[in-house]
N, CA, C and O atoms as a DFTB+ gen file, in Angstrom:
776 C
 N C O
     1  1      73.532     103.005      90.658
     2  2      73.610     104.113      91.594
     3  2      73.748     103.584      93.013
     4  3      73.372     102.481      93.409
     5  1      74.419     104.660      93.807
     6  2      74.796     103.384      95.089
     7  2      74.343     105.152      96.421
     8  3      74.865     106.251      96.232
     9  1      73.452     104.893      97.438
    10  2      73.397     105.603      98.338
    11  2      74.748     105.889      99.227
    12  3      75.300     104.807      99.430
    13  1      75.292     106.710      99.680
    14  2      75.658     107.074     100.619
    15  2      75.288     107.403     102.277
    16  3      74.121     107.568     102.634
    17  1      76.366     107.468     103.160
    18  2      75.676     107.827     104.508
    19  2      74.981     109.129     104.779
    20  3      74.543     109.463     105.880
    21  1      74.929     109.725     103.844
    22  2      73.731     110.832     103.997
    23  2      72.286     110.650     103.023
    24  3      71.318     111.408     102.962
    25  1      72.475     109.671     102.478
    26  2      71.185     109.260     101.332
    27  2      71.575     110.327     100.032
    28  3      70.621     110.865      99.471
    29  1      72.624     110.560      99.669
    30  2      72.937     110.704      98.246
    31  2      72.904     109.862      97.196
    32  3      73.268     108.714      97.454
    33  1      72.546     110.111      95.988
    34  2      73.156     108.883      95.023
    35  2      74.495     109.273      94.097
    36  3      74.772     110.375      93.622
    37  1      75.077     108.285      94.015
    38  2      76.045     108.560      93.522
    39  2      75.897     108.314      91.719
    40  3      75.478     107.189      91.443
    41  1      76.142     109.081      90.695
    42  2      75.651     108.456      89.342
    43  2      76.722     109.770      88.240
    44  3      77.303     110.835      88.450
    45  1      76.523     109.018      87.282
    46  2      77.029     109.804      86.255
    47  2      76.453     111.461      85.703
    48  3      75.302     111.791      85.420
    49  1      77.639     112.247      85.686
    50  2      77.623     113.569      85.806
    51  2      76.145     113.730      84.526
    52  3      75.511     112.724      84.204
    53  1      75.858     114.932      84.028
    54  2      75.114     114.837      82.938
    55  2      75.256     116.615      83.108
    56  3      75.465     117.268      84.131
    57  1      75.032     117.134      81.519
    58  2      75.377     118.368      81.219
    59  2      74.369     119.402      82.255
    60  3      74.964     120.443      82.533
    61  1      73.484     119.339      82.643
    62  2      72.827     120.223      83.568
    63  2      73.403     120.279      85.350
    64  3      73.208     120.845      86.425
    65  1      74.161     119.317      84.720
    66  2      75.080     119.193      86.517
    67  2      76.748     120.073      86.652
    68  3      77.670     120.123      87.467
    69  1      76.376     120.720      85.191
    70  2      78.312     121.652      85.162
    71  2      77.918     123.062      85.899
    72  3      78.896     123.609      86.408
    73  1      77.055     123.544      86.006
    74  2      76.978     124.725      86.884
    75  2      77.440     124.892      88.537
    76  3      78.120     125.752      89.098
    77  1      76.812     123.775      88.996
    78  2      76.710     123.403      90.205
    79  2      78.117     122.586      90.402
    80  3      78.364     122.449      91.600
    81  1      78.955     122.097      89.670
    82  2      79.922     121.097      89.580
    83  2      80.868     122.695      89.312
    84  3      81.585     122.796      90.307
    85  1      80.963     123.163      88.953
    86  2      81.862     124.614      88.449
    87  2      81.804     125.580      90.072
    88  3      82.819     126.155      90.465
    89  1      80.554     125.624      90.828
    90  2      80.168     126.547      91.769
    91  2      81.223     125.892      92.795
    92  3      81.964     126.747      93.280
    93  1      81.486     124.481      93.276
    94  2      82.022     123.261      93.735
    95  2      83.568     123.724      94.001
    96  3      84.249     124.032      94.979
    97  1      83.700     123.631      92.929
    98  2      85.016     123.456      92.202
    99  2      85.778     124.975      92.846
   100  3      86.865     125.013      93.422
   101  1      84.944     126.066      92.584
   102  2      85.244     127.361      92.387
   103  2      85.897     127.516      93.765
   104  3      87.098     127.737      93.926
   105  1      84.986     127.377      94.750
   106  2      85.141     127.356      96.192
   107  2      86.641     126.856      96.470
   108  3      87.434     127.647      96.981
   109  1      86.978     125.754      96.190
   110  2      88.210     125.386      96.431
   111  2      89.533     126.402      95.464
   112  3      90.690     126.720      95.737
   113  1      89.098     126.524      94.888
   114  2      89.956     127.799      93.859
   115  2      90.503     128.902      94.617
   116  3      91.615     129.426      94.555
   117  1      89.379     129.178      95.434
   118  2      89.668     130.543      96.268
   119  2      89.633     131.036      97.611
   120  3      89.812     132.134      98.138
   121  1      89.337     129.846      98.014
   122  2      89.922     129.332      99.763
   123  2      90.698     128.268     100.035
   124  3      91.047     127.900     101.157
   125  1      91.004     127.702      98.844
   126  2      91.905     126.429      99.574
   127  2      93.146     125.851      98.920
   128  3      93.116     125.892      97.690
   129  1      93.946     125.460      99.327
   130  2      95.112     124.851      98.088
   131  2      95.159     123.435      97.928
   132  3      96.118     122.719      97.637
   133  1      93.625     123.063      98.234
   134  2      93.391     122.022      97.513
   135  2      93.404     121.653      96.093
   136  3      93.385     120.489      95.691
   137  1      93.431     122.478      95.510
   138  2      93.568     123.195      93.826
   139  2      95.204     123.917      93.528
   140  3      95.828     124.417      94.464
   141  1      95.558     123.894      92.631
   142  2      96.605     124.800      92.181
   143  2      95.760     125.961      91.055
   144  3      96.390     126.926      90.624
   145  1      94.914     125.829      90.827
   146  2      94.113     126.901      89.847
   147  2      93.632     127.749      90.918
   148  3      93.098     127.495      91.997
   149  1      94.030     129.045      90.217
   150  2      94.087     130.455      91.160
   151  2      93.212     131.092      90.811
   152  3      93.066     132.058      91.560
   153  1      92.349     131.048      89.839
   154  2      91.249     131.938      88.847
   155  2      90.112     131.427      88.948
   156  3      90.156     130.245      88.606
   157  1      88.716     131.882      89.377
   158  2      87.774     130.990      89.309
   159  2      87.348     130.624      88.040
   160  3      87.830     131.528      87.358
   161  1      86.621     129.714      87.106
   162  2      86.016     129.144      86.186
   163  2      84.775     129.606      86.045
   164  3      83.998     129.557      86.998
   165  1      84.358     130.190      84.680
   166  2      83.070     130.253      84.659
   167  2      82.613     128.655      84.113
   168  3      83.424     127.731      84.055
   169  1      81.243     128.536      83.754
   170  2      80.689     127.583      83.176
   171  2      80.901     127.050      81.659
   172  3      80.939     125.840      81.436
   173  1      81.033     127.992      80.650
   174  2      81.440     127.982      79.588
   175  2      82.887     127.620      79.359
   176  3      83.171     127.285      78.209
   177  1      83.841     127.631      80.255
   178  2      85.684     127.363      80.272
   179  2      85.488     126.257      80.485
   180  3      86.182     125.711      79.628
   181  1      84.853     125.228      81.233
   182  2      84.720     124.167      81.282
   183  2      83.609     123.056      80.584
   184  3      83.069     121.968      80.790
   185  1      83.670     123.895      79.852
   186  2      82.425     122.694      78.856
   187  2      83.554     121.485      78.414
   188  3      83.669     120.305      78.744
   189  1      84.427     122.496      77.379
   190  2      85.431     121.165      77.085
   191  2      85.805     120.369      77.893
   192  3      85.599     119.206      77.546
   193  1      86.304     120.505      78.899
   194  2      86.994     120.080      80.210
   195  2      85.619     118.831      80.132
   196  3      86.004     117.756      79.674
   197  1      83.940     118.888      80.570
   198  2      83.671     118.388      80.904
   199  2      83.251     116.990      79.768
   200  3      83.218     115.762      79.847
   201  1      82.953     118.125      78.643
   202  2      82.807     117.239      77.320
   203  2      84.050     115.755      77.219
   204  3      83.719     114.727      76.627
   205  1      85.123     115.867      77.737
   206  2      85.974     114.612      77.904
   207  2      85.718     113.627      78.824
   208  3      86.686     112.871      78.904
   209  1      84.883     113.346      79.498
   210  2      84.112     112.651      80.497
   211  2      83.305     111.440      79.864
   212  3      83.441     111.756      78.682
   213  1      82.513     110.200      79.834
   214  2      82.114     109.347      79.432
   215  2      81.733     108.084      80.448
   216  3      82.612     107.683      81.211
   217  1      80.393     107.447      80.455
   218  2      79.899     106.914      80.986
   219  2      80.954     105.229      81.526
   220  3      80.942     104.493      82.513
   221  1      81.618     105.273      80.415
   222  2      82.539     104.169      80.838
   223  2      83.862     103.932      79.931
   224  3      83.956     104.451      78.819
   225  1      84.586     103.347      80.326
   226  2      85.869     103.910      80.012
   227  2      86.697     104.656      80.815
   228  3      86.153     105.179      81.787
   229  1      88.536     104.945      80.570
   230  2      89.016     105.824      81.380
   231  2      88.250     107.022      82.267
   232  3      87.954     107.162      83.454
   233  1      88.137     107.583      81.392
   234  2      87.933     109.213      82.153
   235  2      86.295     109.633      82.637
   236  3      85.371     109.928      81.879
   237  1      86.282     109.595      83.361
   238  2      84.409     109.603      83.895
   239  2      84.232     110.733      85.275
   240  3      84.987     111.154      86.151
   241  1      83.522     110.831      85.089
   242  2      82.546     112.153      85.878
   243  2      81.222     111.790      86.871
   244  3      80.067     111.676      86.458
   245  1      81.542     111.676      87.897
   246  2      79.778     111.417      89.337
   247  2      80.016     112.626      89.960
   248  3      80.869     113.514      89.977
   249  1      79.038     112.362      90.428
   250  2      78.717     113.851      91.042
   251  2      77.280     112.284      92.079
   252  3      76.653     111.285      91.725
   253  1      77.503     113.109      93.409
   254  2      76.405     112.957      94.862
   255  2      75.316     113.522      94.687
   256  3      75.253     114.710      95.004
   257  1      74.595     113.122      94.352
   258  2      73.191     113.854      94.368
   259  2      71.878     113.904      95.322
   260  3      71.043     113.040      95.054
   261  1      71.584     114.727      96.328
   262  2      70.860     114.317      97.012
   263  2      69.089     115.173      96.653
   264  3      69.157     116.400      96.725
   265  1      67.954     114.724      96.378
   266  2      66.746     115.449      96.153
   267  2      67.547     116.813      94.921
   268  3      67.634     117.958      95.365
   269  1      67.884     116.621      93.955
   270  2      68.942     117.355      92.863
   271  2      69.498     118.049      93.460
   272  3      69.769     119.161      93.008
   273  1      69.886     117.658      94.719
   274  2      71.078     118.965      95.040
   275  2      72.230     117.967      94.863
   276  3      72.145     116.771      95.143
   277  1      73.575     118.729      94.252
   278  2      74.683     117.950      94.204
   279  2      75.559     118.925      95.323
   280  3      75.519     120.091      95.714
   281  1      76.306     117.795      95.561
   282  2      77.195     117.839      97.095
   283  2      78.337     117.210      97.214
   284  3      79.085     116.967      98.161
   285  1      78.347     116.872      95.497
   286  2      80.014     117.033      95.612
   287  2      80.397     116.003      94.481
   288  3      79.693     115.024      94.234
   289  1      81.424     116.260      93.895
   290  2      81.817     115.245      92.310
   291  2      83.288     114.597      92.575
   292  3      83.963     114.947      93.543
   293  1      83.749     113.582      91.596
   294  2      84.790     113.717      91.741
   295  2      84.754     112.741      90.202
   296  3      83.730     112.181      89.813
   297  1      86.294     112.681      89.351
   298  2      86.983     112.407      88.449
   299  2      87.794     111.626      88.162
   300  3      88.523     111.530      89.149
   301  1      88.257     110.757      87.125
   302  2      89.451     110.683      86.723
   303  2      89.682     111.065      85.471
   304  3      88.779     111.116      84.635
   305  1      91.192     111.439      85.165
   306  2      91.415     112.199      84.156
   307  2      92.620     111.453      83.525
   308  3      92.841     110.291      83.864
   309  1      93.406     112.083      82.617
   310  2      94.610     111.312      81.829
   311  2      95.787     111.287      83.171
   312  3      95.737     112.361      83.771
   313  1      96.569     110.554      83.624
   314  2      97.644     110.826      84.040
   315  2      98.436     111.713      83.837
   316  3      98.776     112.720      84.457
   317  1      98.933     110.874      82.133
   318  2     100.327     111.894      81.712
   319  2      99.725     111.790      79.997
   320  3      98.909     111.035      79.468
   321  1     100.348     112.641      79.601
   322  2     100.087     112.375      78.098
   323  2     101.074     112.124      76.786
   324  3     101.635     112.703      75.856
   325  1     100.832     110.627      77.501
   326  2     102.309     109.890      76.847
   327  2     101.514     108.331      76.373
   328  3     100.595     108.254      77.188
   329  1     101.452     107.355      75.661
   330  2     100.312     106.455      75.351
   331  2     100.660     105.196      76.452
   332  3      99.889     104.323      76.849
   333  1     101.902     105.383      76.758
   334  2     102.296     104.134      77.982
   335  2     101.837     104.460      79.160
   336  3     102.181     103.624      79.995
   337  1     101.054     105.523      79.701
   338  2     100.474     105.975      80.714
   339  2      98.634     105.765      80.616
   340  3      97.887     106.248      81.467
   341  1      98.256     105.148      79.695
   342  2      96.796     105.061      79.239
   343  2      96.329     103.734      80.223
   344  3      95.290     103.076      80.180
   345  1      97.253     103.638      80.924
   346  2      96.625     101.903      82.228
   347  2      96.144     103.142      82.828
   348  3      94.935     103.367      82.760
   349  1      96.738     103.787      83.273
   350  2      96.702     104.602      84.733
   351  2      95.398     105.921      84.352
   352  3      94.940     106.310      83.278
   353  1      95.192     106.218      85.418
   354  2      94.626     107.792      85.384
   355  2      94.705     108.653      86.928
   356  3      95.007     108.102      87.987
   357  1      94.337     110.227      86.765
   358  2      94.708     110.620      88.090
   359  2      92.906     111.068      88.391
   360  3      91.990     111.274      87.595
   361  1      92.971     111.093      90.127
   362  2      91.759     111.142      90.450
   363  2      91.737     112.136      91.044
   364  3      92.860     112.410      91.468
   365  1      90.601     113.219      91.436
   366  2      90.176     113.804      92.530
   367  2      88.599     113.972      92.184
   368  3      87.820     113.739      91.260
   369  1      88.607     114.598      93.678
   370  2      87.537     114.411      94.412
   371  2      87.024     115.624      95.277
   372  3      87.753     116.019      96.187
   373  1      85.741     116.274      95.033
   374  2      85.489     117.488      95.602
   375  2      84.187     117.535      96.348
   376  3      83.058     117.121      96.085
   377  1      84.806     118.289      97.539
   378  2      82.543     118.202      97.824
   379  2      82.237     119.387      98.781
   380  3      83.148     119.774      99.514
   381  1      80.881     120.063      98.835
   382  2      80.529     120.824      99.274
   383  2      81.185     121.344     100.502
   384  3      81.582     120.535     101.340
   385  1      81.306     122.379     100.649
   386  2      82.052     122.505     102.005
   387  2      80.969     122.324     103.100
   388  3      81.268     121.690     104.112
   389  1      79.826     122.803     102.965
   390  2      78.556     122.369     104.134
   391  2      78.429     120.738     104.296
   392  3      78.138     120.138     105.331
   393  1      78.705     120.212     103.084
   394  2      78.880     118.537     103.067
   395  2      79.605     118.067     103.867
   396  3      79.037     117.263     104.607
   397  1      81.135     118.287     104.141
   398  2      82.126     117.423     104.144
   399  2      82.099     116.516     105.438
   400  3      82.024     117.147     106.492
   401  1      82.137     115.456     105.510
   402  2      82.432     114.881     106.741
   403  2      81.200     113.677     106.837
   404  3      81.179     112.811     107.711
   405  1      80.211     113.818     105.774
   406  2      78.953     113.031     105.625
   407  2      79.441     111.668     105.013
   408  3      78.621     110.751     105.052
   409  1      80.677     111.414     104.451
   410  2      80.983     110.046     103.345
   411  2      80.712     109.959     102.420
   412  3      80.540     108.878     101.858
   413  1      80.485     111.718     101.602
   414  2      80.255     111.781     100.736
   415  2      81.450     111.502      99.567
   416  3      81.326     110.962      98.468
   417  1      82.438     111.970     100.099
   418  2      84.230     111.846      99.093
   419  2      84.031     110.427      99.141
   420  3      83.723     110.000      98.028
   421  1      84.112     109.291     100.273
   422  2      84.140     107.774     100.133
   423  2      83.439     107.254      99.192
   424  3      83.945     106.336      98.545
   425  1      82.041     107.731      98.869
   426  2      81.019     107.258      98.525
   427  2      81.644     107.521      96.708
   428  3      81.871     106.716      95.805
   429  1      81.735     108.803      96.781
   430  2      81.998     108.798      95.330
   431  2      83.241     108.271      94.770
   432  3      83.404     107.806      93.642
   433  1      84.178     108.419      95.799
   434  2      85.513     107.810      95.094
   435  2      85.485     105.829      94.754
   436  3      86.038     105.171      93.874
   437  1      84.696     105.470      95.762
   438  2      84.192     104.171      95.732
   439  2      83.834     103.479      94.796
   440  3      84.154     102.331      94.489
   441  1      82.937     104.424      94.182
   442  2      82.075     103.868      92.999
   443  2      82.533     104.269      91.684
   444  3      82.054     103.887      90.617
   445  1      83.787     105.309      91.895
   446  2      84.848     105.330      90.668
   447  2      85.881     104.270      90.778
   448  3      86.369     103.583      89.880
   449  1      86.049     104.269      91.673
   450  2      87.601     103.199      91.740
   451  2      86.847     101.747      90.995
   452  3      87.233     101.150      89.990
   453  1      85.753     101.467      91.802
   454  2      85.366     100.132      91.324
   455  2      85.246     100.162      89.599
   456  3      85.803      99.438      88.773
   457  1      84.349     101.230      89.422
   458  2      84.298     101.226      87.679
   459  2      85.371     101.323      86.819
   460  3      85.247     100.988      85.641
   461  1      86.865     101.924      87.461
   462  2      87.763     101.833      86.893
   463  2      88.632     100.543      86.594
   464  3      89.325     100.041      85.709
   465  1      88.194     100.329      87.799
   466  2      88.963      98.743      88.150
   467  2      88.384      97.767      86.920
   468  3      89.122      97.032      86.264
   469  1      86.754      97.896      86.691
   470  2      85.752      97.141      85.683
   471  2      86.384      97.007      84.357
   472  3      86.618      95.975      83.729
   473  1      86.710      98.720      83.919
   474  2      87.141      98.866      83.273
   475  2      88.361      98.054      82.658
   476  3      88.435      97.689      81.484
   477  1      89.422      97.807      83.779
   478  2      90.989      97.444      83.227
   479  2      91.941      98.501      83.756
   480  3      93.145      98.299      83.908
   481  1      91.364      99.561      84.006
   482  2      92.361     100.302      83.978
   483  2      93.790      99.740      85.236
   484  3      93.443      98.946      86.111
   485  1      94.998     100.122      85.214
   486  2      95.565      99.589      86.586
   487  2      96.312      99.998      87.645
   488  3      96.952      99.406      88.515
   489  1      96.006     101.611      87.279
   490  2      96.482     101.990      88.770
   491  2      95.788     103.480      88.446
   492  3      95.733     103.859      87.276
   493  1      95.261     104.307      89.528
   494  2      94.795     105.320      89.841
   495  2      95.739     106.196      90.770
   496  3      96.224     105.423      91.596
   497  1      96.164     107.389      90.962
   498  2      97.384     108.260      91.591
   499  2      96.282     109.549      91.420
   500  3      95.596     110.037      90.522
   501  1      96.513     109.744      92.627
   502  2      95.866     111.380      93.376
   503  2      97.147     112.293      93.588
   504  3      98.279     111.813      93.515
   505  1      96.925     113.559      93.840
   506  2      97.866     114.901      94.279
   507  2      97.595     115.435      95.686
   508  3      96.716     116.293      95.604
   509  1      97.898     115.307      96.608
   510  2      97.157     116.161      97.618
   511  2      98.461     117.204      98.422
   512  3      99.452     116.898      99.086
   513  1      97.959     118.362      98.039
   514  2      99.006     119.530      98.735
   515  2      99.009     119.520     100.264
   516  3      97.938     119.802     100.801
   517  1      99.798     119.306     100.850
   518  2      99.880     119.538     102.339
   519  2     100.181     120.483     102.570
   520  3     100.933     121.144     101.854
   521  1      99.500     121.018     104.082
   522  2      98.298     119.738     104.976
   523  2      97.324     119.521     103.851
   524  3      97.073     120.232     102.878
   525  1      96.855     118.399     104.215
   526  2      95.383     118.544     104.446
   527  2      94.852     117.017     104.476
   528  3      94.527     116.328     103.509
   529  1      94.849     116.675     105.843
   530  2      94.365     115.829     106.875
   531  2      93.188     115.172     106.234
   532  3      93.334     113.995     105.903
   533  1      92.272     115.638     106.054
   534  2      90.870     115.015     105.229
   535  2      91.242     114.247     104.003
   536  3      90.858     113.106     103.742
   537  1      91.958     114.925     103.347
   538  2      92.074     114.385     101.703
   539  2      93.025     113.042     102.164
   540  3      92.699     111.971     101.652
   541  1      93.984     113.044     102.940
   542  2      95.031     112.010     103.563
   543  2      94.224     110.641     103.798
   544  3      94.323     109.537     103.264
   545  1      93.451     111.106     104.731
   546  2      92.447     109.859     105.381
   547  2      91.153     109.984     104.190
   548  3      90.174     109.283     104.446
   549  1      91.101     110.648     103.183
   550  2      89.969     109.508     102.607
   551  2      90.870     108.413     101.548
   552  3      90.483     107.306     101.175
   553  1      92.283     109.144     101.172
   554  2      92.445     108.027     100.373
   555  2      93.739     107.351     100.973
   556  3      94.812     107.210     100.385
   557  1      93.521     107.079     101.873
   558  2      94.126     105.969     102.469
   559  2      93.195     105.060     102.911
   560  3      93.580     103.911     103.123
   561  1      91.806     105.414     103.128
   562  2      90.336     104.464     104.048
   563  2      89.961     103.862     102.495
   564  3      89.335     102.802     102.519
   565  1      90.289     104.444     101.094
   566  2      90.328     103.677      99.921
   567  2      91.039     103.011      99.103
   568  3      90.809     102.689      97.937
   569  1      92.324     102.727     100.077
   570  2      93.025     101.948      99.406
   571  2      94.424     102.430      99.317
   572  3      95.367     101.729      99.681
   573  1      94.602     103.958      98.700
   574  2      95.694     104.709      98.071
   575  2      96.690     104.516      99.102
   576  3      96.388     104.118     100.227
   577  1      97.872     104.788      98.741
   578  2      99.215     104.730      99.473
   579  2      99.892     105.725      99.016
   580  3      99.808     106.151      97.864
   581  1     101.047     106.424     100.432
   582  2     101.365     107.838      99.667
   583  2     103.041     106.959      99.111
   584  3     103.640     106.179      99.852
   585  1     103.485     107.312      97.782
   586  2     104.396     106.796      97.053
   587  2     105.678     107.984      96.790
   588  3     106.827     107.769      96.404
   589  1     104.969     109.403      97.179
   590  2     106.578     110.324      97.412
   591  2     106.284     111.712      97.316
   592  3     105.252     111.325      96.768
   593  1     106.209     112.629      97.315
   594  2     106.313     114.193      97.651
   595  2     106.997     114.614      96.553
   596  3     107.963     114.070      96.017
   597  1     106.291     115.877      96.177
   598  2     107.269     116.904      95.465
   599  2     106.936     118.593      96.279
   600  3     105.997     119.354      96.510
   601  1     108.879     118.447      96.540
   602  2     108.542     119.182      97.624
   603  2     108.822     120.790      97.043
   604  3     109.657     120.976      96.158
   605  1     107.906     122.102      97.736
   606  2     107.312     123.090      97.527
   607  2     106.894     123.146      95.685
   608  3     107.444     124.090      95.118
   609  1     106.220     122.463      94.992
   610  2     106.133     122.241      93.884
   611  2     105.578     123.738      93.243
   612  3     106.001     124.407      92.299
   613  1     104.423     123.956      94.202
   614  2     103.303     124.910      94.289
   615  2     103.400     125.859      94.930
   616  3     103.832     125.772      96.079
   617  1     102.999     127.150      94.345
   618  2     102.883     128.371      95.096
   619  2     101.658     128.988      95.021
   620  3     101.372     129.392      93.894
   621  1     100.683     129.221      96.069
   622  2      99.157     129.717      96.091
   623  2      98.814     130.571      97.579
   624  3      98.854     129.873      98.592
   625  1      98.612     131.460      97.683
   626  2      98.307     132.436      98.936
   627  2      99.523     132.904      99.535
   628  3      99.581     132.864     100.764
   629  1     100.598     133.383      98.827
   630  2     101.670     133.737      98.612
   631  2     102.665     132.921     100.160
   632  3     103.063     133.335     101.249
   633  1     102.710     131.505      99.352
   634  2     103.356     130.468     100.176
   635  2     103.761     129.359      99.205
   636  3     103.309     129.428      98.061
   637  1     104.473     128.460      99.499
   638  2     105.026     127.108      98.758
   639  2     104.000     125.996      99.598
   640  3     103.643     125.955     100.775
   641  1     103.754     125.265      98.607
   642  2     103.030     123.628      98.909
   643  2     104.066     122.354      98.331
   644  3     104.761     122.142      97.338
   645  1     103.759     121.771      99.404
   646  2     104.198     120.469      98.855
   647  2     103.296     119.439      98.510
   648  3     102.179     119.318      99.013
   649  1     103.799     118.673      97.622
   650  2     102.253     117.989      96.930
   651  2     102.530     115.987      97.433
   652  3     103.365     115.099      97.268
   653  1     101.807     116.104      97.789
   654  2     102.221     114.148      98.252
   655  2     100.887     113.292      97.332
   656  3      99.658     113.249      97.395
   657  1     102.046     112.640      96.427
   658  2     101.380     111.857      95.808
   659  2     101.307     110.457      95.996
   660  3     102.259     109.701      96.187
   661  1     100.015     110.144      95.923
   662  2      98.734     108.501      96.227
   663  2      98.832     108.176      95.012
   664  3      98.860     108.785      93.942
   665  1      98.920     106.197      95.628
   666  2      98.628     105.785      94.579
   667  2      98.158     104.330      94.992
   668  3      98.469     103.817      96.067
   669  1      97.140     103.534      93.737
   670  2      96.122     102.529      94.228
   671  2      96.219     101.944      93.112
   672  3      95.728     102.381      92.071
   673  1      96.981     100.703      93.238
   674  2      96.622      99.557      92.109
   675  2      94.999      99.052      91.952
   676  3      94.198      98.825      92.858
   677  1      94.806      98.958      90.501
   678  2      93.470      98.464      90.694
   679  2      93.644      97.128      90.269
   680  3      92.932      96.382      90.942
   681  1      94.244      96.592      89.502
   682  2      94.927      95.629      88.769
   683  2      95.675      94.585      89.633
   684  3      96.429      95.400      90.164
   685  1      95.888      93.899      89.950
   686  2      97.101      92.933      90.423
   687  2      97.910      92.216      89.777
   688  3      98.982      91.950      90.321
   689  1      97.614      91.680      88.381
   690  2      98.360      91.144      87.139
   691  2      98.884      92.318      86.470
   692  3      98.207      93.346      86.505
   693  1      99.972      92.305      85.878
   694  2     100.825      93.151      84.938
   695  2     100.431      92.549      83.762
   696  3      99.983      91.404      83.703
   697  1     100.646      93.589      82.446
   698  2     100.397      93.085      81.536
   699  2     100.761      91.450      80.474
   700  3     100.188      91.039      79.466
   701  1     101.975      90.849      81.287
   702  2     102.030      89.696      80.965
   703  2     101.415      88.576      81.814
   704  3     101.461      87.365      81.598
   705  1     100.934      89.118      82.647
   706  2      99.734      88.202      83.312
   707  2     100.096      87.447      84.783
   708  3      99.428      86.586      85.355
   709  1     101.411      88.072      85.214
   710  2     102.159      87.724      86.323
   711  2     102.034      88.759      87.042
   712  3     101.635      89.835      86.594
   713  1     102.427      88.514      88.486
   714  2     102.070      89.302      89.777
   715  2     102.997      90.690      89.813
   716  3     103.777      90.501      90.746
   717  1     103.213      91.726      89.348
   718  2     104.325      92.530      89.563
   719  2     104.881      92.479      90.884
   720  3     105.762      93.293      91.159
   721  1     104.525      91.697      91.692
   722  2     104.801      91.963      93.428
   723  2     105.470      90.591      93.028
   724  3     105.513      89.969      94.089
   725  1     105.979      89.856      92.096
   726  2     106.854      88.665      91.908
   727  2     108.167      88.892      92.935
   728  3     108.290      90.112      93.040
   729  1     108.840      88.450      93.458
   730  2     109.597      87.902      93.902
   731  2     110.537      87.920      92.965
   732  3     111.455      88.740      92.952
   733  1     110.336      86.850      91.966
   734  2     110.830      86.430      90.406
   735  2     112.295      88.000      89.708
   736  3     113.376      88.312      89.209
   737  1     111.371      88.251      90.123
   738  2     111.534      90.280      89.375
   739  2     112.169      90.692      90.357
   740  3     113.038      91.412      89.866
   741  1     112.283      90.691      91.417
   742  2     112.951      91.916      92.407
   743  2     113.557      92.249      92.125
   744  3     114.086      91.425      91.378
   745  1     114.380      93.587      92.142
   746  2     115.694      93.808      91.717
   747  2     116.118      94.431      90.299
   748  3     116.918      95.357      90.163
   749  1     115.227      93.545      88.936
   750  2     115.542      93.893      88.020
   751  2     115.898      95.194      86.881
   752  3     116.453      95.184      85.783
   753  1     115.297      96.282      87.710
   754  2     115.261      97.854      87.734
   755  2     116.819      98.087      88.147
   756  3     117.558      98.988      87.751
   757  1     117.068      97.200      88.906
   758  2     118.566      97.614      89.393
   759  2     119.974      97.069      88.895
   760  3     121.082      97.517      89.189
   761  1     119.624      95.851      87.960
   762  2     120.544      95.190      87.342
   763  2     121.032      96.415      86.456
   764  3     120.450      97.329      85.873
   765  1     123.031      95.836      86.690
   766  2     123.486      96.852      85.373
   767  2     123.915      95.922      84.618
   768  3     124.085      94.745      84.937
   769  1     124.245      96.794      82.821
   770  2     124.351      96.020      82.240
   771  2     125.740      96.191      81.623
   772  3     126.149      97.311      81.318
   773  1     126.572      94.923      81.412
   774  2     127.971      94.792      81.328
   775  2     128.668      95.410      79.851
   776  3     129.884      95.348      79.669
């Protein structure tokens, strides 16, 4: 468990933490297009959702906890669902709106990235709909890099979003055990063949 700059701990979700993790969540549902889900969630719609979560391995669940108040969670989930996409996973990250601005998103995304990294996994990719300035600067202060836009993808508060997608090697070896940033390789995406 690792404190944060407000004295949170950061630790693995556990089933008495989906109410409060759903209440979280909801908020952004229906003030913000930080979400593309337009409907709020009760507690019961997301059991499954949360039941796919696991202490280690891909897909995992923290939640900030300060004196049991939680103040904010965040995830990774499948990328794509294709089996050549099982290096990777996608992340977000949510937190109280009375929270925000404490280091609470750093704190938790921190202590996922690292466990993912533990893991093997080798690259992590976020969504963030623009604007939104906060979500930009936390995952760029963690590493992420924005890699390309899909533009008006989304429609929520009867408007178009564009979604700019992050992304964060955790890995530096490719699976044959060489640098993908080779030199060696440049280009080879672009060779045609005769």
């Amino acid at each position: 468990m690792q404190p944060n700059d407000d004295a949170s701990t950061i630790r693995v979700a556990v089933p008495g933490d989906l109410s409060r993790i759903v209440d979280i969540y909801n908020y952004y549902v229906t003030h913000s297009h930080a979400t593309f889900d337009v409907t709020p969630f009760t507690v019961g719609e997301r059991v499954p959702w949360f039941a796919g979560f696991s202490e280690t391995g891909p897909y995992r669940l923290l939640v900030a906890d300060r004196d049991n108040q939680l103040h904010g969670w965040c995830c990774s989930l499948p990328f794509q669902d294709k089996p050549a996409y099982d290096i990777s996973v996608e992340t977000t990250v949510y937190v109280d709106p009375d929270a925000v601005g404490r280091g609470i998103g750093r704190a938790l995304y921190t202590k996922l990235l690292e466990g993912l990294a533990a893991a093997g996994l080798h690259g992590a990719y976020a969504g963030i709909a623009l604007p939104n300035d906060a979500s930009v600067a936390l995952h760029e202060h963690c590493g992420f890099r924005m890699i390309g836009k899909y533009e008006e993808v989304g429609r929520k508060f009867d408007r178009y979003w564009t979604v700019a997608w992050y992304g964060k090697r955790l890995q530096q070896d490719d699976v044959n055990g060489t640098n993908s940033n080779d030199d060696n390789h440049a280009g080879e995406e672009n060779q045609e063949i005769a």
